[in-house]
C-alpha positions as CSV (number, residue, x, y, z in Angstrom):
1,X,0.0,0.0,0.0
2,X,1.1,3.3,-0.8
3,X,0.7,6.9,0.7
4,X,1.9,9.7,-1.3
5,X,5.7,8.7,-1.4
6,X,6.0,5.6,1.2
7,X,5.4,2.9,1.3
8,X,3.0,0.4,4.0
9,X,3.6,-3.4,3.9
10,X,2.8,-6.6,5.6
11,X,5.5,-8.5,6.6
12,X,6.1,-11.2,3.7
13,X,7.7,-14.4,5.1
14,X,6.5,-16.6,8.1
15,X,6.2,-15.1,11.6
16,X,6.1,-18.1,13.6
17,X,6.4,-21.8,13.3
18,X,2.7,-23.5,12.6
19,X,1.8,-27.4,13.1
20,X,0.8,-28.6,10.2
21,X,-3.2,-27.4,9.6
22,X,-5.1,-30.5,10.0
23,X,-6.9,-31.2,13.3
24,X,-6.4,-34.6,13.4
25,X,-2.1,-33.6,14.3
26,X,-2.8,-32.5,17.6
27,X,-4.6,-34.2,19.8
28,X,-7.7,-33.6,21.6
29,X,-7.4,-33.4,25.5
30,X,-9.7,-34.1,28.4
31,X,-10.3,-31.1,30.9
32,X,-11.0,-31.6,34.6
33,X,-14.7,-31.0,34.2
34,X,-16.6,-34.0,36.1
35,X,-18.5,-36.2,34.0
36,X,-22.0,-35.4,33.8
37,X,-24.5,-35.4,31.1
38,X,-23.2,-32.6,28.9
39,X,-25.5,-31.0,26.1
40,X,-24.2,-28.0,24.8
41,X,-21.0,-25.7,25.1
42,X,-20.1,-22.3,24.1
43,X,-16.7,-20.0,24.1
44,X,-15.7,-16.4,24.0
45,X,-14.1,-15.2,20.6
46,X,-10.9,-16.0,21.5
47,X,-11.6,-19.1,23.3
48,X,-10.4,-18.7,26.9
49,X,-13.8,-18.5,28.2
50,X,-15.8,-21.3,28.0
51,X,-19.6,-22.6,29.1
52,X,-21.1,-26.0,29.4
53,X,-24.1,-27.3,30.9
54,X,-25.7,-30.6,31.5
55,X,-29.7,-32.2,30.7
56,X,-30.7,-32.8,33.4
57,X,-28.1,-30.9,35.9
58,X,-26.3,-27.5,36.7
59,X,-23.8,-24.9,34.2
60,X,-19.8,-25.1,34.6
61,X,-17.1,-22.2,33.2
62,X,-13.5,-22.2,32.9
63,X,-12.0,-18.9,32.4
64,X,-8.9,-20.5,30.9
65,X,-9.7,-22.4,28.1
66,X,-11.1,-25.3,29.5
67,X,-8.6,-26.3,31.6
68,X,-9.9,-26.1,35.0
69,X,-14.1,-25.6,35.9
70,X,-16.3,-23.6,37.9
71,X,-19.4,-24.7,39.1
72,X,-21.9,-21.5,38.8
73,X,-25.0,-20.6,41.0
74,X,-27.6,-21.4,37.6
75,X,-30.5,-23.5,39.3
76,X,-30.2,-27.5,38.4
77,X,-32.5,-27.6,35.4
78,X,-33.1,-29.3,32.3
79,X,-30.9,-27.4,30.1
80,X,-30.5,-27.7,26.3
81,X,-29.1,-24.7,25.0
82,X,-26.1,-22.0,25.9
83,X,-25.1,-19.1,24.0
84,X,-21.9,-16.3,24.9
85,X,-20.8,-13.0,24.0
86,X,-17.7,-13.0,21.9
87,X,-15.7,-11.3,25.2
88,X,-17.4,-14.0,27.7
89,X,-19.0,-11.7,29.9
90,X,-22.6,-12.4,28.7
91,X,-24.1,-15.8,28.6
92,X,-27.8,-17.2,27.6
93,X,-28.8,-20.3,28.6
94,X,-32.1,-22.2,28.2
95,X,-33.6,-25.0,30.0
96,X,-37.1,-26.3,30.4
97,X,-38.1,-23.6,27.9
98,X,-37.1,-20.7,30.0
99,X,-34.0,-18.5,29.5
100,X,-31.4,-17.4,31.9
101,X,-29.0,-14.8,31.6
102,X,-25.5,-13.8,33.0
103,X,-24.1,-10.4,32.6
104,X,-20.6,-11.4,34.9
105,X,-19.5,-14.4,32.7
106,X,-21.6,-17.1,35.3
107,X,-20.9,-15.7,38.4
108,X,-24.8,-14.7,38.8
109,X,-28.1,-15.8,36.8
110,X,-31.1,-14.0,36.8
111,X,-34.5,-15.7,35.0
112,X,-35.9,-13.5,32.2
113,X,-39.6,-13.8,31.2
114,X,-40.2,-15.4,27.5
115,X,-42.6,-15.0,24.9
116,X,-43.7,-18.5,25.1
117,X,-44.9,-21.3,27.3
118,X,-42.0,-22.3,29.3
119,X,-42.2,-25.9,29.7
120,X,-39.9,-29.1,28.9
121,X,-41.8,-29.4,25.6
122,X,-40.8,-26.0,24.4
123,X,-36.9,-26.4,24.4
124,X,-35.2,-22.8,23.3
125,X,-32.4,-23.0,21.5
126,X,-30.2,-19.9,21.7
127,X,-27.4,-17.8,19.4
128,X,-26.1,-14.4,20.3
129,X,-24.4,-11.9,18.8
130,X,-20.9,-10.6,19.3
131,X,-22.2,-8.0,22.1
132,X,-25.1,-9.9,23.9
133,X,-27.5,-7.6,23.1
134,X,-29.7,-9.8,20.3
135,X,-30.9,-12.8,20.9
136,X,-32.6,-15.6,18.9
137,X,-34.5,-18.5,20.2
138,X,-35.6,-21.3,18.2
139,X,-38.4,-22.9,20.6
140,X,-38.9,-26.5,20.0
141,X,-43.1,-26.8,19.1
142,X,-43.7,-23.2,19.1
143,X,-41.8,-21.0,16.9
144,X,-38.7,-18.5,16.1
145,X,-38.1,-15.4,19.1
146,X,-36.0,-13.0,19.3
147,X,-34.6,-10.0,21.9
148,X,-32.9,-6.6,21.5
149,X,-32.4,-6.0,25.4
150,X,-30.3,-9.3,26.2
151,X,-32.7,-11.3,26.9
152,X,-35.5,-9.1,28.8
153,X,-38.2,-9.4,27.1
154,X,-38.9,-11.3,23.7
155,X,-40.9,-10.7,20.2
156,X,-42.4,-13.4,18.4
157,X,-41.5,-13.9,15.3
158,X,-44.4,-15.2,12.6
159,X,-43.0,-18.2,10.9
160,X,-45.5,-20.7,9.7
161,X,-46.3,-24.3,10.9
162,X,-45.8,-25.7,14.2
163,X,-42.1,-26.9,13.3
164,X,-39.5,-28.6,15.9
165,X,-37.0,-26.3,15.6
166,X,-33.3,-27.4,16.8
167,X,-30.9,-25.2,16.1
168,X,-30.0,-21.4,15.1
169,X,-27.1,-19.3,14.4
170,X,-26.6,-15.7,14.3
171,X,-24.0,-13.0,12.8
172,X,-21.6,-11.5,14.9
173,X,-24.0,-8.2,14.5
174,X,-27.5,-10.0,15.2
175,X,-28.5,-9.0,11.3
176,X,-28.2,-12.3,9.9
177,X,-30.1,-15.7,11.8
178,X,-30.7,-19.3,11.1
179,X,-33.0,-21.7,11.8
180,X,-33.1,-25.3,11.4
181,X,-36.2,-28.0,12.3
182,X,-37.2,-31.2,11.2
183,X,-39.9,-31.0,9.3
184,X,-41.0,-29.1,6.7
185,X,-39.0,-26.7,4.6
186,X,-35.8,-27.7,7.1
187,X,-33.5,-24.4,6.8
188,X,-34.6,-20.8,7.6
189,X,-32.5,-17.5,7.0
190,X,-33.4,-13.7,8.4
191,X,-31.4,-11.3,7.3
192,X,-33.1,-8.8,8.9
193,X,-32.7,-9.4,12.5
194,X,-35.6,-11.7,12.4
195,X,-38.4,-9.3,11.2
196,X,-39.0,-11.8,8.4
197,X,-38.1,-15.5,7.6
198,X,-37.3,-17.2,4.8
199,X,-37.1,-21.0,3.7
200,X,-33.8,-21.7,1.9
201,X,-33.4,-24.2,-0.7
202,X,-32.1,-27.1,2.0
203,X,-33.5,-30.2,1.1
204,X,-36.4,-31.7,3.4
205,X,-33.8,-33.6,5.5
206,X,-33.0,-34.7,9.3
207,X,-31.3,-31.4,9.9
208,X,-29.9,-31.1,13.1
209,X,-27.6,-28.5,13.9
210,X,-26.1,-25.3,12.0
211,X,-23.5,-22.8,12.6
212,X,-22.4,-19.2,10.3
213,X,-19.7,-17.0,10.3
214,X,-19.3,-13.5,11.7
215,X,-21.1,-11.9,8.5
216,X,-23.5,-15.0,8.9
217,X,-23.6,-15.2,4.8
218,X,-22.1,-18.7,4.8
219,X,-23.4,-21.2,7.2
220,X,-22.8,-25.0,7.9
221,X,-25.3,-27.7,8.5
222,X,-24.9,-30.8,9.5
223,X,-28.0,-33.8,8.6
224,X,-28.3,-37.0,10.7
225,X,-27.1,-39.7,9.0
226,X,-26.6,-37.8,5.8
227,X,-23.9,-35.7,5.6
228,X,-23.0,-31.7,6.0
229,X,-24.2,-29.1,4.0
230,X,-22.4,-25.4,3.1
231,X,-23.7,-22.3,1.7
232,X,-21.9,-19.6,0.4
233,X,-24.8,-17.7,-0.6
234,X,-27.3,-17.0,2.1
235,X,-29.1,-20.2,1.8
236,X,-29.5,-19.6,-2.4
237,X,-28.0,-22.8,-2.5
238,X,-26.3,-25.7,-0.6
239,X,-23.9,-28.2,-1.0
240,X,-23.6,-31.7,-0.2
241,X,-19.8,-32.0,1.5
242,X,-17.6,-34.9,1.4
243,X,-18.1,-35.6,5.0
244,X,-19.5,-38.9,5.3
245,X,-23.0,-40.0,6.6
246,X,-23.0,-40.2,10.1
247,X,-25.3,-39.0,13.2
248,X,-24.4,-35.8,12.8
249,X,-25.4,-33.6,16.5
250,X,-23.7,-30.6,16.2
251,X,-21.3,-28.2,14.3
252,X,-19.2,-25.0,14.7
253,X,-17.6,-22.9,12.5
254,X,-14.7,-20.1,12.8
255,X,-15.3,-16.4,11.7
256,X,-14.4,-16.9,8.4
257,X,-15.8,-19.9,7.7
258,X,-12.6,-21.6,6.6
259,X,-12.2,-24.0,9.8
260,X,-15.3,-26.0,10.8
261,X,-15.7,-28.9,13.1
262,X,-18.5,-31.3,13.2
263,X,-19.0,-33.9,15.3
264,X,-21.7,-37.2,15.7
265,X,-23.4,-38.8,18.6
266,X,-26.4,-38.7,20.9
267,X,-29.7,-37.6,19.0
268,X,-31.8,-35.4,19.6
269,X,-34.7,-37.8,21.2
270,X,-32.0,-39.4,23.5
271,X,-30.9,-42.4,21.9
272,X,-27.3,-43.1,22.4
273,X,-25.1,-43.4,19.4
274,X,-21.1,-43.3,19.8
275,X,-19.8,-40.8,16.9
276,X,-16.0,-39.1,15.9
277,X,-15.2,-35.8,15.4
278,X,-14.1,-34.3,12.0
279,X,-12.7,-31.1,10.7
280,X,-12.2,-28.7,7.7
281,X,-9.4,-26.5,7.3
282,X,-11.0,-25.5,3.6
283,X,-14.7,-24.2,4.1
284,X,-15.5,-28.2,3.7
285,X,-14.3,-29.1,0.6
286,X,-12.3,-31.8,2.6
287,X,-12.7,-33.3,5.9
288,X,-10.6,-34.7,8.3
289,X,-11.0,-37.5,10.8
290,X,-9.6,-35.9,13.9
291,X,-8.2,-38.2,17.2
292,X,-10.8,-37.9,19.4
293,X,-12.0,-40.7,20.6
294,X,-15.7,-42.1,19.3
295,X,-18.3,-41.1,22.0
296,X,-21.3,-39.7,22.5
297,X,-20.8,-36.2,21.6
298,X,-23.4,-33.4,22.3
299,X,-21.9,-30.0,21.3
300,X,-18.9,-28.2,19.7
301,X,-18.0,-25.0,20.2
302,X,-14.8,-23.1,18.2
303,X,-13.1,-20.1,18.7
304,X,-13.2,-17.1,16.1
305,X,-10.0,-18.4,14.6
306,X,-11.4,-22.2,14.4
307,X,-7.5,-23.4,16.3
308,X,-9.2,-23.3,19.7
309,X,-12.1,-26.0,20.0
310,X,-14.3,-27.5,22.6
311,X,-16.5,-30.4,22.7
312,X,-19.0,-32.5,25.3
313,X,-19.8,-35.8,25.9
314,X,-23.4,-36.9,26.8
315,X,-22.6,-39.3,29.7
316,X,-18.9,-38.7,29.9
317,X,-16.4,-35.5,29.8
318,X,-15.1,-32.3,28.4
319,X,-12.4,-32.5,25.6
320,X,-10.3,-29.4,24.2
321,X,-8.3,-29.0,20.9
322,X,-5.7,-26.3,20.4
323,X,-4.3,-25.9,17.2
324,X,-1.7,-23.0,16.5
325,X,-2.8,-19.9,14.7
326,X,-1.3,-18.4,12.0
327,X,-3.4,-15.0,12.1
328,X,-4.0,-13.0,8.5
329,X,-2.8,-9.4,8.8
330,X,-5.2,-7.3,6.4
331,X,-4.1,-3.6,5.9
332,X,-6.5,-0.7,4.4
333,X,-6.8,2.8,4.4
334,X,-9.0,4.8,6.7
335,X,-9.3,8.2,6.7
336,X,-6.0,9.4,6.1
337,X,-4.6,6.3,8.8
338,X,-4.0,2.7,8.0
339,X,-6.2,0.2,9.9
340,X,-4.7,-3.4,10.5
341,X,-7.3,-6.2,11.0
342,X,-6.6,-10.0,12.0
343,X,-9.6,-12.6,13.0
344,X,-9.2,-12.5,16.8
345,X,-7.0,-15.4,17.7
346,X,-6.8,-18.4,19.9
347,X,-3.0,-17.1,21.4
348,X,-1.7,-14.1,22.3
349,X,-0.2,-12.2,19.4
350,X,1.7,-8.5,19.9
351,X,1.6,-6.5,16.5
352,X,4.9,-5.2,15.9
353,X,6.3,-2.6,12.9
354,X,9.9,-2.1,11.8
355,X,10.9,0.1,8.4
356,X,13.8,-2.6,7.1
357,X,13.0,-5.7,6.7
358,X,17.2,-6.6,6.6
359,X,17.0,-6.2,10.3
360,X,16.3,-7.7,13.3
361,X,14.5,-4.3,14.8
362,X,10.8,-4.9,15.4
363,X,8.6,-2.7,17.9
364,X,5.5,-3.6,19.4
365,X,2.8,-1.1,18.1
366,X,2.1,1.0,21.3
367,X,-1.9,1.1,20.1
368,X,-3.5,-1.5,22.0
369,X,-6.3,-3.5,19.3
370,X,-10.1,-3.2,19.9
371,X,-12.6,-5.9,19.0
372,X,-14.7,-4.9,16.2
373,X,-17.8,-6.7,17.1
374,X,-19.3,-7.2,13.7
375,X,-16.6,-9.3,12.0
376,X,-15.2,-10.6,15.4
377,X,-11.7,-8.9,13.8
378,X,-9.4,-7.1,16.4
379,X,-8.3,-3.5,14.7
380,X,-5.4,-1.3,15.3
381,X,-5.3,2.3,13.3
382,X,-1.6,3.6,12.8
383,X,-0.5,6.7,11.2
384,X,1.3,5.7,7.5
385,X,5.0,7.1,7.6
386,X,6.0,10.3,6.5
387,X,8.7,8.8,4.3
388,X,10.4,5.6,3.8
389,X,9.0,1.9,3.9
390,X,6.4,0.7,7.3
391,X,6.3,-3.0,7.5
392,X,4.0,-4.6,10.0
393,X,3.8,-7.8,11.6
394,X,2.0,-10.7,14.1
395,X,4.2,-12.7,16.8
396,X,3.2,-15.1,18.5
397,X,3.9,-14.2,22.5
């Protein structure tokens, strides 16, 4: 990039020493967490923050990266569904089709009143975005909800037929939700916060899970003993991956879309099935069987970056995967600065600058980065040089 007689580049040659990119070379690692009957777990953007609760039982966090767990105050309750901010500190979590909220990471719950008949028949399943403040709820016999306050009170939204919804997704910004049930046209897409619904072209499958990226225009699905579906195109179209037909339970994806995990096990009704764990490192054109071992997995959860992931066992334990990152620096003008974007990542990672590239004299960038909450991207504004050559770069701390 050029400014008016200097020049601005990223630094061209590698930064750090990666592992190679499929999942399946590291391994994946049980945490402390007791065993319990895990159903569904959630992380913070950067993954050090993590959620998991059990159906029937209580809600656990680990504040660094699912190493060690907390047991939280949240009532014992049938719980099904838990969503987080991207920085932690908000959590949703339904159970016997009410929703609870946490403003301090899990420390405290508070019960919020829903839009619907909270019982056990009316599970809620629950997606956030980035901030905490919008909320969608895809509740089981009843229909598609949504909430601009966090949670404290709830709109209906009028979608058609009394489907068993089982899954939603949203945008890091809350404009763009997904919906997924069982019968009937099977995938739904807003992109208007939920004001209006629209059936995709998804076939009339056993869909059972999706997941989007933070611009929530590609999404992932994954069909019970099918296979997993992409779309690049907000629902337009999908297509049949060559991930093989298992019983597909859940599926996360990273910010960009380019690393997704899926895994199989218990379905949805409660009948036991022992499944594996694969991953893409190439928006699933290829997938990978990974090394953890076959259980009966609920839930996956992935950081922004896809190299931090999480996943619980029905009946059995928590298991972590941590890959290492090799962040994308991005560079663009802005105003008359530069502004230097990278997917939050998994590790921590300084930004540093030096104007020769022959030398060993890199700074750290005294501007600390801020979290833009729409494409989950951290973002550091410099001013370009007044002469000569700026070269920036990521290393890993």
């Amino acid at each position: 990039m050029k400014h008016s007689g200097h020049s601005v580049f990223i630094a061209a040659f590698p930064i750090m020493v990666a592992f190679a990119n499929s999942a399946h070379a590291q391994s994946w690692v049980q945490t402390s967490a007791p065993t319990n009957l895990w159903y569904c777990v959630a992380s913070s953007a950067d993954g050090s923050k993590v959620v998991a609760l059990a159906n029937p039982g209580a809600i656990y966090v680990s504040l660094d990266c699912g190493t060690n767990w907390t047991l939280t105050s949240a009532p014992s309750n049938a719980w099904v569904s838990v969503a987080s901010s991207a920085d932690g500190h908000f959590l949703a979590a339904s159970g016997g089709g009410s929703v609870y909220t946490s403003t301090d990471g899990g420390s405290s719950w508070t019960s919020n009143t829903v839009a619907w008949t909270p019982n056990s028949a009316n599970a809620a399943f629950l997606a956030s975005s980035a901030d905490g403040s919008n909320l969608v709820a895809a509740v089981q016999r009843t229909g598609l909800f949504t909430s601009t306050n966090a949670g404290l009170s709830w709109g209906s939204n009028n979608v058609p037929g009394p489907f068993i919804w089982l899954w939603t997704a949203s945008s890091a910004d809350g404009t763009q939700l997904w919906a997924v049930q069982d019968s009937g046209p099977n995938v739904f897409v807003s992109t208007n916060s939920g004001s209006v619904w629209t059936p995709t072209s998804a076939l009339n499958l056993n869909w059972r899970a999706v997941a989007t990226t933070a611009d929530g225009k590609q999404a992932v699905g994954v069909v019970t003993l099918t296979g997993v579906y992409i779309t690049t195109n907000s629902g337009s179209t999908w297509k049949k991956t060559s991930a093989p037909a298992l019983n597909w339970q859940a599926v996360a994806s990273s910010a960009d879309g380019t690393n997704l995990v899926a895994s199989a096990g218990v379905l949805f009704y409660g009948s036991y099935h022992y499944g594996p764990i694969y991953t893409s490192t190439n928006a699933g054109a290829s997938w990978e069987l990974t090394s953890a071992p076959t259980n009966t997995w609920t839930s996956v959860a992935s950081s922004a970056d896809g190299k931090r992931l999480v996943a619980v066992v029905h009946g059995g334990g928590i298991y972590i995967w941590q890959g290492t990152p090799a962040p994308r620096l991005t560079i663009t003008g802005s105003g008359g600065e530069l502004l230097l974007s990278w997917i939050v990542p998994s590790m921590n990672f300084a930004l540093q600058e030096s104007d020769d590239l022959s030398t060993t004299n890199w700074t750290d960038v005294v501007s600390s980065p801020v979290l833009n909450l729409t494409n989950l991207q951290n973002q550091v504004k410099v001013q370009p040089p007044l002469s000569g050559n700026s070269f920036y770069r990521l290393k890993l701390q």
